[in-house]
N, C-alpha and C positions, 0 to 999 in steps of 0.2 A: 443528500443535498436538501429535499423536501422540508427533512428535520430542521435542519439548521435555518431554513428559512422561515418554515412556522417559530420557530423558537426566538427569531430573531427580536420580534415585536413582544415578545413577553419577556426578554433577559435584558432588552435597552441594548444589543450589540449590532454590529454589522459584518454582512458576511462580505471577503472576497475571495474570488475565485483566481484571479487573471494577477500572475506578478511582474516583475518589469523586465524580465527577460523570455526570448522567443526559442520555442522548442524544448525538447528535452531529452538532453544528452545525459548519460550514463553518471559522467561526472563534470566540474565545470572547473575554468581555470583560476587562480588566484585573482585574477580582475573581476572576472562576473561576480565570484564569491561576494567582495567587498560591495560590489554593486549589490545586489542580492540582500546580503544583512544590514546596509544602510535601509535599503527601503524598506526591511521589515521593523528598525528600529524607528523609524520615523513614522511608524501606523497609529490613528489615536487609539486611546484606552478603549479598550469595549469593540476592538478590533477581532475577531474570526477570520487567518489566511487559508484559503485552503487549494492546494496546488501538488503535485508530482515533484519534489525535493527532496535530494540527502539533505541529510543533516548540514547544519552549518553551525563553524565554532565560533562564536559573537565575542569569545573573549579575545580572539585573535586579533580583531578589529575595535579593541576596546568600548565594546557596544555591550546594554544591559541582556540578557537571554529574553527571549519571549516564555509562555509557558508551552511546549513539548507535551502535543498529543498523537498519535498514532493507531493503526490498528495493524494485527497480524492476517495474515489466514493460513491452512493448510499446503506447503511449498507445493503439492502436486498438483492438487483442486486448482488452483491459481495457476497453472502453466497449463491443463483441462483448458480452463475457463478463457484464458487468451488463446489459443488457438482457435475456438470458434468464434472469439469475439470479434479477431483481428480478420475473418472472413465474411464478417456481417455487413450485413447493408448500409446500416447504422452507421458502423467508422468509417464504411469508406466513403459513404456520402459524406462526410465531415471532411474528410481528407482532399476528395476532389476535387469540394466546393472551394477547398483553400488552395489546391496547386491542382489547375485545370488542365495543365499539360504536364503532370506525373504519371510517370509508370504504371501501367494497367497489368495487374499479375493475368498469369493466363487460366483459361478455364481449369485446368487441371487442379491447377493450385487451393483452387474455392472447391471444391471437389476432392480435394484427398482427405483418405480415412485415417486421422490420430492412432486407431489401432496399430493398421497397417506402417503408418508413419512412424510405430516405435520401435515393432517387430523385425521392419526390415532395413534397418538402419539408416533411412534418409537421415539428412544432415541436421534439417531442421528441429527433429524431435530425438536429436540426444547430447545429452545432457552431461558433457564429461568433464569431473572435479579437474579444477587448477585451469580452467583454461581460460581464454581474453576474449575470444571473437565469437561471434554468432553468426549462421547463416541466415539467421532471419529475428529484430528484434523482439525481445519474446521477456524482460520482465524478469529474467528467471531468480537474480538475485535480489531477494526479499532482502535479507541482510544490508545492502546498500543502500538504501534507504535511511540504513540508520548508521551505517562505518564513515559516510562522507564521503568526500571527495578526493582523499588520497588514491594514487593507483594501487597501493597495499589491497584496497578491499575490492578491485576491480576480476582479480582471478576465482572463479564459479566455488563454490563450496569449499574456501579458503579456512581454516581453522585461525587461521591472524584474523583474518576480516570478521568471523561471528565474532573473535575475543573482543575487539574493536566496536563493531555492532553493541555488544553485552555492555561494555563500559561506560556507556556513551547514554544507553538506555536508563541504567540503573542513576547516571549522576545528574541527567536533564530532561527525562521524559517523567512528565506529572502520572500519566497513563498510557500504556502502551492495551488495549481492548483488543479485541474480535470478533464478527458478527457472528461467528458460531457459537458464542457465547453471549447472546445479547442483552438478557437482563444484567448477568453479572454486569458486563460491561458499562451500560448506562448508569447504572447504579453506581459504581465508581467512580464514572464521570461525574455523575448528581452530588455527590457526599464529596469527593477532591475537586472538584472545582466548580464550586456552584454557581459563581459568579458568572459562567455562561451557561452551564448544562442544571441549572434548577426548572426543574419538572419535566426532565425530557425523558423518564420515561413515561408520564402521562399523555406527554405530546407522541410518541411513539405511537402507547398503545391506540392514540385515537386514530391513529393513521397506519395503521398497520397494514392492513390489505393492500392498498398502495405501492406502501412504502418494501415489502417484501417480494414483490412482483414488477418492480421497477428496473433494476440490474438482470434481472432473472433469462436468462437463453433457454427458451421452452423446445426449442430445437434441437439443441444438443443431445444426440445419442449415448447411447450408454458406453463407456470406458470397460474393457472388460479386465478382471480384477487381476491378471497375473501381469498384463501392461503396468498401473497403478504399482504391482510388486517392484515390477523391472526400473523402473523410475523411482520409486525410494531410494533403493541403493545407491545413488549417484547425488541423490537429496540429504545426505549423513550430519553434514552439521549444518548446512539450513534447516532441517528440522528440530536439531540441537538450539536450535537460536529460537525458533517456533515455538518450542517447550517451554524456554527459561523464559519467555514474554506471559506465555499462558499462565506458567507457575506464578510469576510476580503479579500479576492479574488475581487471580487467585488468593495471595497470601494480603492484596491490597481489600481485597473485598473478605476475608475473612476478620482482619485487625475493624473493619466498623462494628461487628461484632453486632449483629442485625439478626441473627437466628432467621428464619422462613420467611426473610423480606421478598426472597426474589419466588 
């Protein structure tokens, strides 16, 4: 977010954060949709939205697309990474501040071990292809983010919902990035869409320190590596969908044909 704010005053754009509907459910109904892609069509030029949304299809609602950016990460690291997020101080203070009389999980729950939690089958930390429900919101399908809002892509490591995700990517995402790849990535951004992202990674590089210690959970223990095993397996075509974003990342940053830029 840092980025996009310094970068704001040197690209002539504006950033939002906050769109015009409250919460964020999985998937949303044909009414919010239209609500949804009116106000993103009605944003002026030199607009930046940046919010928690599947995809939305603009032709649906005879509205022009915006330009489709995105980032991936690693399907496991990313369900890691919410697990200790989702017990930080950080969101819950966010959470409470906004519903003062919500449900207070109990000590246990701030205190259980991910290891443990995956070894020994609590509900929360497993991860079983084809299914709907969660014991606990947790983010898992990466791929929704970019299938939409059909319930087709709602079922966990769906092979319809990557194919969906993948089609969707390759015909309205300008760049789909990753921070584990971050030169590449800005670089792509910088050269495909310069109109927002020219010099960002100069702007990066000044802010790096920051900017790389900002999201960062210095607290989090270590994952020990047959857990990570046991969780891939269950991860088969989100990580199929993972790949094919990195790969086209990859083949977009290769076509600039930049030799030892990054």
């Amino acid at each position: 977010m840092e980025l996009l704010q310094r970068m704001a005053p040197l690209n002539d754009m504006t950033v939002i954060t906050v769109g015009p509907l409250k919460g964020s459910p999985r998937t949303r109904k044909f009414k919010e949709q239209r609500i949804h892609a009116n106000w993103v069509a009605d944003l002026e030029d030199g607009t930046i939205y940046i919010e928690h949304c599947n995809w939305l299809d603009f032709s649906k609602f005879n509205l022009p697309k915006p330009i489709y950016i995105n980032l991936v990460r690693d399907p496991v690291e990313r369900m890691i990474s919410w697990f200790f997020y989702v017990r930080g101080a950080y969101k819950n203070a966010i959470y409470f501040n906004k519903n003062p009389d919500g449900e207070i999980k109990p000590p246990e729950w701030f205190k259980k071990d991910f290891n443990h939690c995956v070894r020994s089958g609590d509900p929360e930390c497993q991860y079983v292809p084809h299914t709907f429900n969660d014991r606990e919101g947790n983010h898992k399908r990466q791929s929704l983010f970019f299938c939409g809002h059909d319930n087709d892509c709602l079922p966990f490591d769906s092979p319809y919902a990557i194919h969906m995700a993948k089609l969707n990517v390759d015909r309205d995402y300008a760049v789909v990035g990753t921070w584990e790849d971050t030169n590449i990535t800005l670089t792509v951004f910088e050269k495909y869409i310069p109109r927002f992202f020219k010099n960002s990674r100069t702007v990066y590089n000044m802010n790096i320190d920051r900017l790389q210690n900002r999201n960062r959970n210095n607290r989090k223990p270590k994952i020990d590596s047959d857990v990570k095993d046991l969780m891939r397996k269950n991860f088969t075509n989100e990580y199929d969908f993972y790949y094919f974003c990195k790969q086209r990342l990859y083949k977009q940053y290769l076509a600039l044909k930049l030799g030892n830029y990054i």
